[in-house]
Structure formats: structure tokens, C-alpha cells
C-alpha positions in Angstrom: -42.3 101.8 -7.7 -43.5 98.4 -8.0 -42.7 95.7 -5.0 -43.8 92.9 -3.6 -43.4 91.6 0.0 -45.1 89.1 2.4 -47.9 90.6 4.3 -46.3 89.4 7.7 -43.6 91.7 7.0 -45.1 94.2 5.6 -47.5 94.9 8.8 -45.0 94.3 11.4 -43.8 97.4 9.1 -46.5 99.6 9.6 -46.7 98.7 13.4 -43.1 99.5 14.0 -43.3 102.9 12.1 -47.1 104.1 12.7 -47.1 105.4 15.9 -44.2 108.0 15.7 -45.8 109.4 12.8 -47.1 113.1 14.1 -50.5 114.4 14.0 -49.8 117.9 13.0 -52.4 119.4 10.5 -50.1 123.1 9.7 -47.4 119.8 8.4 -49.2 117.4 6.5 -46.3 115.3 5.5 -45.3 114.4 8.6 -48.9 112.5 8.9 -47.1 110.0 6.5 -45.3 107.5 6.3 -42.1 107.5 3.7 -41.9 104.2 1.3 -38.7 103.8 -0.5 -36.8 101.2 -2.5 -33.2 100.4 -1.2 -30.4 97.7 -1.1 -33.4 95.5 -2.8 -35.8 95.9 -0.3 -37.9 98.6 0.9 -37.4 101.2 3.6 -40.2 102.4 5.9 -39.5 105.9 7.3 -41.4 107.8 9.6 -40.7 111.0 12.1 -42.0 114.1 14.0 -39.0 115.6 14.2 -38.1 114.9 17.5 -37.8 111.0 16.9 -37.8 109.2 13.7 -38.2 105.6 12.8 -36.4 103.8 9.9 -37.9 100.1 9.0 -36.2 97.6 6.4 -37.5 94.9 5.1 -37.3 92.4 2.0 -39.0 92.6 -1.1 -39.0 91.7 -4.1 -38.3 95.0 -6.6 -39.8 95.6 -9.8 -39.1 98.7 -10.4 -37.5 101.3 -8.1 -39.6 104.5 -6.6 -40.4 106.2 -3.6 -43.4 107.9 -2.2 -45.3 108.5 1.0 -48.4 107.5 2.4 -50.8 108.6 5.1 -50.2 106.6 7.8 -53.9 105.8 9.5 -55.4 105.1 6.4 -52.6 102.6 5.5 -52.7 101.1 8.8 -56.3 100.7 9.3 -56.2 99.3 6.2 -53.8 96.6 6.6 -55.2 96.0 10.0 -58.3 94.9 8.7 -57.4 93.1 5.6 -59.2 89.4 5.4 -57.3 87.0 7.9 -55.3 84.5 5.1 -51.7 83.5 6.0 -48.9 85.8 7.3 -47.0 84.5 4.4 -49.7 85.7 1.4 -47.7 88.4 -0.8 -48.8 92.1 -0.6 -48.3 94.0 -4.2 -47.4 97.4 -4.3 -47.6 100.0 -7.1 -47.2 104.0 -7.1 -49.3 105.7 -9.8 -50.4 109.3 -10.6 -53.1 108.5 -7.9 -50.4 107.6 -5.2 -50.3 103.6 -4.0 -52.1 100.4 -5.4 -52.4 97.9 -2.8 -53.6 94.3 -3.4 -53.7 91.2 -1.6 -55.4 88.5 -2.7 -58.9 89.6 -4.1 -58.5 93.1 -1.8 -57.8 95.8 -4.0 -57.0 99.8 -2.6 -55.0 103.1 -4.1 -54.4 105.7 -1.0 -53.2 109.0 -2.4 -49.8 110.3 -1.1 -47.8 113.0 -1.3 -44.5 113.1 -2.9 -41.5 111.6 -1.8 -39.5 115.1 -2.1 -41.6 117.0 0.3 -40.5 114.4 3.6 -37.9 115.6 5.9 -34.6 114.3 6.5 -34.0 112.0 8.8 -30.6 112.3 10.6 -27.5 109.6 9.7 -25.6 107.7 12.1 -22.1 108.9 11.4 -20.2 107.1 14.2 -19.8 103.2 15.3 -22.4 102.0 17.9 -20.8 102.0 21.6 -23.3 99.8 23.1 -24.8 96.1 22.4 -27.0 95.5 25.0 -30.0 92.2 25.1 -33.3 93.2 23.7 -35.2 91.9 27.2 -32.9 93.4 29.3 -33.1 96.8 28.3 -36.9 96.5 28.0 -37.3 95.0 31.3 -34.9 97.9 32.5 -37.0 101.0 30.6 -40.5 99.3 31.9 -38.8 100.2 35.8 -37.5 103.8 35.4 -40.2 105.0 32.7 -43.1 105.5 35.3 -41.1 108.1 36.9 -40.2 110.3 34.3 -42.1 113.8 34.6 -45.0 114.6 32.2 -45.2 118.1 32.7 -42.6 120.1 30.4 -41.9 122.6 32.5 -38.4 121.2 33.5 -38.0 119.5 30.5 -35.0 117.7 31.7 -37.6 115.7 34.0 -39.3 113.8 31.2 -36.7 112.3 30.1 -34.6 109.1 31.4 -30.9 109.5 32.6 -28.4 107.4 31.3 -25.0 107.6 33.3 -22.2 105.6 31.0 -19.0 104.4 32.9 -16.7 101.4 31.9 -18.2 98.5 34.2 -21.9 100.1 34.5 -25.2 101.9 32.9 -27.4 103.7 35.6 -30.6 104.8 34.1 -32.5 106.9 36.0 -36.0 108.9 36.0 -38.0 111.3 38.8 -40.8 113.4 38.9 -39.6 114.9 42.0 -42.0 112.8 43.8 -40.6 109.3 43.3 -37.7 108.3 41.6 -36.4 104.7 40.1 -32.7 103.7 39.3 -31.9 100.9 37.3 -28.3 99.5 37.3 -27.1 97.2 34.6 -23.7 95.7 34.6 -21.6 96.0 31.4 -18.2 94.2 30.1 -16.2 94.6 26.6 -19.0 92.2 25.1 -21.6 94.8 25.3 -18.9 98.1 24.3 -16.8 99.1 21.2 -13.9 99.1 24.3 -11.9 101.7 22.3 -14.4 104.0 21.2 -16.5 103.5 24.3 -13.7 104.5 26.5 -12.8 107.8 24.6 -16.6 108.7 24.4 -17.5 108.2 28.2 -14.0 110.3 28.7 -15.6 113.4 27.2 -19.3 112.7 27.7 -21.0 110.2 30.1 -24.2 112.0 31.0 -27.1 112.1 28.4 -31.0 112.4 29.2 -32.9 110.2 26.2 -37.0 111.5 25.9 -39.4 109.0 27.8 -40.9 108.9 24.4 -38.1 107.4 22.5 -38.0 104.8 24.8 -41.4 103.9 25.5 -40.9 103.1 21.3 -38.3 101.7 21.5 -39.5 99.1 24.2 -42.5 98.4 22.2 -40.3 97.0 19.0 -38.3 95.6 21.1 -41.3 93.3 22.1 -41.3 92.3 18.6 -37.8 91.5 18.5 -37.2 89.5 21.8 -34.6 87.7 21.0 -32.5 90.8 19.6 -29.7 93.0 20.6 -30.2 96.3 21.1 -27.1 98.5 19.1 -26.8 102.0 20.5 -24.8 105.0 19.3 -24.5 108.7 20.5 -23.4 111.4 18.4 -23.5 115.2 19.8 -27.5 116.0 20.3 -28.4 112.7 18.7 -29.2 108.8 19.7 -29.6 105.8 17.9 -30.9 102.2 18.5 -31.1 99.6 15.9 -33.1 96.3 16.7 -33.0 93.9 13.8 -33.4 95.7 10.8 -35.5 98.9 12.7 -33.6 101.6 13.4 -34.7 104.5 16.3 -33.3 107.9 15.7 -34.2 110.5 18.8 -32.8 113.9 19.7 -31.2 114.1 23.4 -32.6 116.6 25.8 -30.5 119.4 26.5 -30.1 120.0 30.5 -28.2 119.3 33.5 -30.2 116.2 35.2 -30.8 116.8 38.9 -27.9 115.3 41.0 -30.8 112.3 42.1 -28.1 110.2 44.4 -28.1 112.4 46.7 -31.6 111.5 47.4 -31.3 108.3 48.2 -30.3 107.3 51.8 -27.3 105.0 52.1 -28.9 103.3 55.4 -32.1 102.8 56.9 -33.5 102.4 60.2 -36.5 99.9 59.4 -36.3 97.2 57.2 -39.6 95.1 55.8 -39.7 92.1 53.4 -43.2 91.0 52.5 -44.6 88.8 49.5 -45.1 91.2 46.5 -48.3 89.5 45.1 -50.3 90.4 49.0 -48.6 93.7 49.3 -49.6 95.0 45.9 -52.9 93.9 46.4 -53.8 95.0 49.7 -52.1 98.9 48.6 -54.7 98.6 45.4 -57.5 97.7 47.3 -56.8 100.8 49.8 -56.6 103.2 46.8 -60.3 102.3 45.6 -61.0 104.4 49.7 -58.2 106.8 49.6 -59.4 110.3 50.0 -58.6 113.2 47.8 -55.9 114.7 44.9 -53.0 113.2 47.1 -54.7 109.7 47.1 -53.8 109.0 50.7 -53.2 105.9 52.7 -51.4 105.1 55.4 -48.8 102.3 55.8 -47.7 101.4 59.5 -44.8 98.8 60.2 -44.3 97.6 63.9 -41.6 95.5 64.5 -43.2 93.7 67.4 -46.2 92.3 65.7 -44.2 91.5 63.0 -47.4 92.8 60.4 -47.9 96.0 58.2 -50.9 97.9 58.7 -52.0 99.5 55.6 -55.4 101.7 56.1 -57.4 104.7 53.6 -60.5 106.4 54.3 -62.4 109.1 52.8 -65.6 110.9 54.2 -67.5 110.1 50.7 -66.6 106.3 50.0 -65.4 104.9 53.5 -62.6 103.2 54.8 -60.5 100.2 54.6 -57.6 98.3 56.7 -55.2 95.6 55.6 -53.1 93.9 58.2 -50.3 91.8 56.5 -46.8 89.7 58.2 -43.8 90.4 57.0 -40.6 90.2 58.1 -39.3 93.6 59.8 -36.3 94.7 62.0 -36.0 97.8 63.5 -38.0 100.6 64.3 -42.1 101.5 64.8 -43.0 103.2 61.5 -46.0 105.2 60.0 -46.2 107.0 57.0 -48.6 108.3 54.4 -48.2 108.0 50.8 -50.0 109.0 47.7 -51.4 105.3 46.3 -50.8 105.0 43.2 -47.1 105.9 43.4 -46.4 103.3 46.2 -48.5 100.8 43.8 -46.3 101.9 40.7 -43.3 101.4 42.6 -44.7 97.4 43.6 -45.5 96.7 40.3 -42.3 97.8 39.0 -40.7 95.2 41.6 -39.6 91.9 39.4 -39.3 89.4 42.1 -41.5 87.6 44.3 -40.8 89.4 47.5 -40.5 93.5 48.3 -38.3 94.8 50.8 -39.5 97.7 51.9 -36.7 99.9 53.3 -38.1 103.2 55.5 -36.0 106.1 58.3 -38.5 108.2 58.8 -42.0 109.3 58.2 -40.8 112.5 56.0 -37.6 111.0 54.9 -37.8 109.1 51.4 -38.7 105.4 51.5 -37.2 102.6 48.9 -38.5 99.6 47.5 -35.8 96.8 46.8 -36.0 93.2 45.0 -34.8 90.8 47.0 -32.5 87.8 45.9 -35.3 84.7 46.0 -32.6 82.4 47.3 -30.5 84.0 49.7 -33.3 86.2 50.5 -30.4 89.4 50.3 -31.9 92.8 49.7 -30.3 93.5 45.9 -29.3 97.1 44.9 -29.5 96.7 41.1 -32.4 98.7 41.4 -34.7 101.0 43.8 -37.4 102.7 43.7 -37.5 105.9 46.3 -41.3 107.3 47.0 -41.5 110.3 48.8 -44.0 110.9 51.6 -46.9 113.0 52.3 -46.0 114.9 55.0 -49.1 115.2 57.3 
């Protein structure tokens, strides 16, 4: 193999591909990262056999080859190259010591391992179902992926829920102690309408890992003005962002019946400024007292103000009294802090509505519309409360 590309491409490579590699020592191939001529270009390939990464980009080819390359060395090494222009060629050669790199008067060879011994990554085989803007779908996984479970042991839990039906996408995550559900609106634009239709007919349910995601989201960032093309084949997912393709497995599992948790009305409704809310809820975590990070949050209707207070026998206490606007009843519940804050920061508008029944029934954050000032139901976030 003997190539040439421009460094800017080259490391937006690497970045796109690096982190999925896996950092298994019984499997030392899957430490690297797959080079490969193809189409006249060259194909970046990378996995750890749950999720694989396919990058293309152009080059100018030599001669053809393939090989594959430990991915830290190679990325440490491109990441600390001399800063010249993003447009300075990088030269790359395979040899019976593994890869020649040069740019400008930087010279390397980083021994690999042949091309024959990487696994096979899966082929899309169908059409893509979805289209969907780059921003919008990151925006959307950057609300739900807080929520997904970490723990394994109901593996279902740590992934996201995506629920497919003709006019809307419902993504959905929970750790059985809070829970966000995003809402995105969808016309024939963003389907194949035919092969969409038939495919939600048989199967409109899939879980997709937290994982994939989170990747996904973070080349999106690189592609911001992108489309997002998604197709689902049986146990299988794929995403393709300009020129970088995401292959994941799905998670096998019935996903908890989650709307049922969330209460259709409410018997106190709040609306406070997110920037003071947040805030004051982060300054009360610094005093909240042990594993459950307590802190109180009282709403009364007549003062018009929320009260939000923590204390701990070792550090002290603290009290917040903010106004907001409230209708119905007295309220006073306890929450662990740093779900409460997740759920705030998750909120993209300038106000929170905060939207409470009880102080043991779930509670739900809203956006609110920052002209009308309507509470909007594209998405919530439901925390559930300590019951003292």
C-alpha cells in the first residue's frame, strides 16, 4: 500500500475511528485499527465487536494494500505531529515492518498486524429508513443519554429506546430512578415512505447501546451540518454521517412499558428561570448529606418562591429561596441532587417548568415555549423522589 492524503483528513480519521477500538489484551487485533485502499480512497475500519466504525476518506493511491495498525500509537502520534497546515500531505507506506509515516521532515514505521487476522465488520444489506438532521439527533441523544442505566444487570436499561411510528420517533432512556423522553416529529422527507411503512408494520420497538450513541453524537459534532442516514436490519443498526459509517448490534429485550410512569396531570405547576434554578440546586449539592445526595425543594403557591435547602452534619447547610411562577398546591419533596441537576441541564430553554403531585409520586421537568410561555411536551424528564 502506498497513499497519500491531507493530514486534515487523515486525523479527523483517526479521531472518528480511535475510540471504538477495544482494549482487550487475550485479542490483540481488535487494539487496531484496519487501513485499506477502496473506490480510490482509503477506508478506516475499526470495532470491538459490539460496535464498529467504518471511515472513508480521499487519497491519492499508489499502489493498493491493506493492513492494520495499533490504534494509540498511531493516534498519539498524529496528535502530536509539528503544527504546519491542515492541508500538508501525510505519506503512507506498508513494508515488512508494518507502516511508514511521513509528513514533512517527521518520519515513523509502527508495526501492525496483518490485514487477514481483523474481523468482519457486518454489511448494510437493506435501504436506510430514516434521514434525520445531524444537530437534531445530537441535541436529542445529549437529553435521553444521562438516563440510560450503567449497571448490566438489566441490560435492556443501558440502552436508549427508540419507538418508530409514521408521524413520530420517541427515544427514551431510565435507570429506574429518572427517566427522559424525547419526541421528534417526522414526515416522508425524513423516511423511505414505502419501506418505512412495511418495517415499523413488523417491528417498531428497538433498544440501540448508550454507547453507540454517545459515538455517534461525538462525529456528529464533526459533521454539523450533515444528515444522519439510519437503517435497521434484524439484530443490527446503522448510521452513516458523511462518509463515516456506525455499525452497532441492538440489545435484545423487552424495554419496560416507561409511559405508564409518567402522570398525564399534575396538581402543582412551577415555571422558574433555568440559569437561577440550576444554580441554586448545584450550590445545595456541594451540602447535601450522604449516598442519596439529599436536598429538599419546597414550592408554596402563596409566596410565589421555591425553597431549596441541604444540610449535612459534616459540611453544614444551605438554603436558596427563588420566585417563580406556581399554581396550585403547597409542595415538599426530597431528591437526590445530582439527578434533579442532570434533569436542568438537560432542559434547552431559558425557563423550567417544573411540574409535581405529590411528594412520592414522580416529578417532571418541561421546556417551556419562550414566547407563549406554554409548557411543551416534546420532551420530559421524570425524577423520582426520595421517600423520607
Amino acid at each position: 500500500m502506498k497513499i497519500i492524503c491531507t493530514r486534515e483528513n487523515f486525523k479527523k480519521a483517526i479521531f472518528n475511528s480511535e475510540r471504538v477500538v477495544s482494549k482487550q489484551t487475550t485479542l490483540p487485533i481488535l487494539n487496531n485499527i484496519l487501513f485499506e485502499t477502496e473506490k480510490g480512497g482509503l477506508k478506516l475500519s475499526a470495532t470491538n465487536l459490539e460496535m464498529g466504525v467504518e471511515v472513508r476518506i480521499g487519497a491519492k493511491i499508489e499502489k493498493e494494500g491493506k493492513i492494520s495498525i495499533p490504534a494509540r500509537l498511531l493516534s498519539n502520534f498524529i496528535n502530536t505531529l509539528p503544527a504546519k497546515s491542515a492541508e500538508e500531505n501525510i505519506f503512507l507506506e506498508t513494508n515488512d515492518q508494518g507502516l511508514k509515516i511521513k509528513s514533512g521532515a517527521t518520519r515513523a514505521t509502527i508495526k501492525g498486524l496483518p490485514a487477514t487476522e481483523f474481523p468482519l465488520i457486518p454489511r448494510k444489506t437493506a435501504e436506510f429508513l430514516l434521514k434525520l438532521p445531524g444537530t437534531t439527533l445530537k441535541n436529542t441523544i445529549s437529553q435521553v443519554i444521562n438516563c440510560a442505566a450503567i449497571n448490566e444487570t438489566r441490560q435492556e436499561l443501558t440502552g436508549v429506546n427508540l419507538f418508530l411510528t409514521e408521524e413520530e420517533l420517541f427515544f427514551a432512556a431510565t435507570d429506574s430512578f429518572r427517566l427522559a423522553e424525547k419526541r421528534l416529529k417526522i414526515s416522508n422527507e425524513n423516511t423511505a415512505p414505502e419501506d418505512y411503512k412495511k418495517f415499523i408494520e413488523k417491528k417498531n420497538n428497538i433498544i440501540i447501546p448508550a454507547n453507540t450513541l454517545i459515538e455517534l453524537s461525538r462525529i456528529i459534532s464533526n459533521n454539523e451540518e450533515g444528515a444522519v442516514n439510519i437503517a435497521i436490519e434484524d439484530s443490527q443498526i446503522f448510521f452513516e454521517v458523511n462518509g463515516t459509517n456506525i455499525i452497532s448490534r441492538l440489545i435484545n429485550g423487552k424495554y419496560p412499558e416507561y409511559k405508564n410512569i409518567i402522570p398525564k396531570e399534575f396538581k402543582t405547576r412551577g415555571v422558574i428561570e433555568k440559569e437561577m434554578f440550576q444554580g441554586a440546586v448545584k450550590m445545595a449539592s456541594f451540602f447535601s448529606a450522604g449516598k442519596a445526595n439529599e436536598l429538599t425543594l419546597k414550592i408554596d403557591p402563596q409566596k410565589k418562591n421555591n425553597t431549596i435547602e441541604a444540610r449535612s452534619t459534616e459540611v453544614g447547610e444551605n438554603t436558596s429561596e427563588l420566585e417563580l411562577e406556581v399554581t396550585g398546591q403547597l409542595q415538599e419533596v426530597i431528591f437526590n441532587a445530582r439527578y434533579l441537576l442532570d434533569g436542568i441541564n438537560t432542559i434547552s430553554t431559558s425557563k423550567v417548568a417544573i411540574l409535581i403531585n405529590s411528594s412520592t409520586a414522580p416529578v417532571a421537568l418541561k421546556e417551556i415555549n419562550e414566547q407563549t410561555g406554554e409548557i411543551l411536551d416534546d420532551y420530559v424528564y421524570i425524577v423520582m423522589p426520595i421517600k423520607n
